[in-house]
C-alpha positions as CSV (number, residue, x, y, z in Angstrom):
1,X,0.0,0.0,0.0
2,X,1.3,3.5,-0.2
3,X,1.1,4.2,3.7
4,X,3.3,1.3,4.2
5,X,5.5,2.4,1.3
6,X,6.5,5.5,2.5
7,X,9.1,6.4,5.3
8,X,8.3,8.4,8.7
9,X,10.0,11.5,7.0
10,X,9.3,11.7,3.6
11,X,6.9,14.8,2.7
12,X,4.4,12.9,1.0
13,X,2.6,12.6,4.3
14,X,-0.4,14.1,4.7
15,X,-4.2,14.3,3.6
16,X,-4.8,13.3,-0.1
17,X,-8.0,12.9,-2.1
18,X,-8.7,9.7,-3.0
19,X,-11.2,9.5,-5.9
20,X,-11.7,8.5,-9.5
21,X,-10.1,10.5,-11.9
22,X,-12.5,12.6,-14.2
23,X,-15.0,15.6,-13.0
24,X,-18.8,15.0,-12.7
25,X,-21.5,16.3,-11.5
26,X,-24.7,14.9,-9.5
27,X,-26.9,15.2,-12.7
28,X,-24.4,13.6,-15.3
29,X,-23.8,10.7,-12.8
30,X,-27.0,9.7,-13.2
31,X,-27.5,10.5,-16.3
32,X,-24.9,8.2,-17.4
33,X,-25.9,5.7,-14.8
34,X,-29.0,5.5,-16.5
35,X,-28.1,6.0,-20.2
36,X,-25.7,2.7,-19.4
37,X,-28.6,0.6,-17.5
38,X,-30.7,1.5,-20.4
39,X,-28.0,0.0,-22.9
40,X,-27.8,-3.2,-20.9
41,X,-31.8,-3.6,-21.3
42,X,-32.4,-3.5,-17.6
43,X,-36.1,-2.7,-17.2
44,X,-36.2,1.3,-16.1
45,X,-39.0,3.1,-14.2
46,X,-37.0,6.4,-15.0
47,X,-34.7,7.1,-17.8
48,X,-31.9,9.5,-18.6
49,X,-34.1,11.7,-20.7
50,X,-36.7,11.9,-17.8
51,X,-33.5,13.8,-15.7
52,X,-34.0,17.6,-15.5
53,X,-31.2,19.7,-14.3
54,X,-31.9,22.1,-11.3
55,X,-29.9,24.3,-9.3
56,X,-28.8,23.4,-5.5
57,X,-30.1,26.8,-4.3
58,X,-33.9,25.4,-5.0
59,X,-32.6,22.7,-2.2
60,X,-32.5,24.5,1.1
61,X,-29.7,23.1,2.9
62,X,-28.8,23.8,6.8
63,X,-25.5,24.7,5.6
64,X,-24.0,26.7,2.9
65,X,-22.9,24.7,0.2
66,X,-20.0,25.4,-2.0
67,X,-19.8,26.6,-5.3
68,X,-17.4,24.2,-6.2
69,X,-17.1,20.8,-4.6
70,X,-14.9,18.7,-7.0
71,X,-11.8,16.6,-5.8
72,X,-8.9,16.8,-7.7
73,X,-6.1,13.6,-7.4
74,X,-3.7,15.4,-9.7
75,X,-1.3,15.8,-6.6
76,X,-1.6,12.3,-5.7
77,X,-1.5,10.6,-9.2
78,X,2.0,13.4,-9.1
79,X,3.6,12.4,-6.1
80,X,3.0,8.5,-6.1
81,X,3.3,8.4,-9.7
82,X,-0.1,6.8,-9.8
83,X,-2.8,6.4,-12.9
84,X,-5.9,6.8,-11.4
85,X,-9.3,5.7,-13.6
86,X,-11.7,7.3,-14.7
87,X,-15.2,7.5,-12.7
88,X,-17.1,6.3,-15.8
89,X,-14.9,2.9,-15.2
90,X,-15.7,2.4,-11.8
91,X,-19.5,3.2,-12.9
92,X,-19.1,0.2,-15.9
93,X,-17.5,-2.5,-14.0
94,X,-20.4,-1.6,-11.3
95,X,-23.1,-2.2,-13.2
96,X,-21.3,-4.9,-14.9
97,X,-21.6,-6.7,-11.4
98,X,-24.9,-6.2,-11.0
99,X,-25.7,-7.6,-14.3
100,X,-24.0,-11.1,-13.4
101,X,-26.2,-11.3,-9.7
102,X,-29.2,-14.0,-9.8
């Protein structure tokens, strides 16, 4: 693992995000989450085309929320000399899985 790979000392120590590579947002998750369920012919009671976009600010939330909320692993993929996929992979092999369940 990386923790145990790197010595007491060394200065890549510290707090790292950790997530697929690739920028999303909540609405093109799903959107591709259902666009790709639809392609496998899994049986839909909502489909990507049913999505509508809408604006956080129509969600009250107790606290503010920020503008921007994307993680970036540019520093880690840097440091540890890592290639990190890309979110729509995680999403394929995913739904891949639940395709082979009973």
């Amino acid at each position: 693992t990386l923790l145990r790979a790197l010595e007491p000392h060394d200065q890549r120590w510290g707090t790292w995000h950790a997530v697929a590579s690739g920028a999303v947002s909540r609405f093109d998750y799903a959107f591709f989450v259902l666009e790709q369920a639809a392609a496998r012919g899994w049986p839909l009671t909502q489909h990507a085309s049913d999505l509508r976009r809408v604006r956080s600010a129509g969600f009250p939330a107790a606290a503010a929320r920020p503008l921007n909320a994307r993680l970036d692993n540019t520093g880690l993929q840097r440091a540890f000399g890592l290639s990190i996929p890309d979110w729509r992979d995680g999403v394929l092999a995913l739904l891949d899985a639940w395709g082979e369940l009973p």
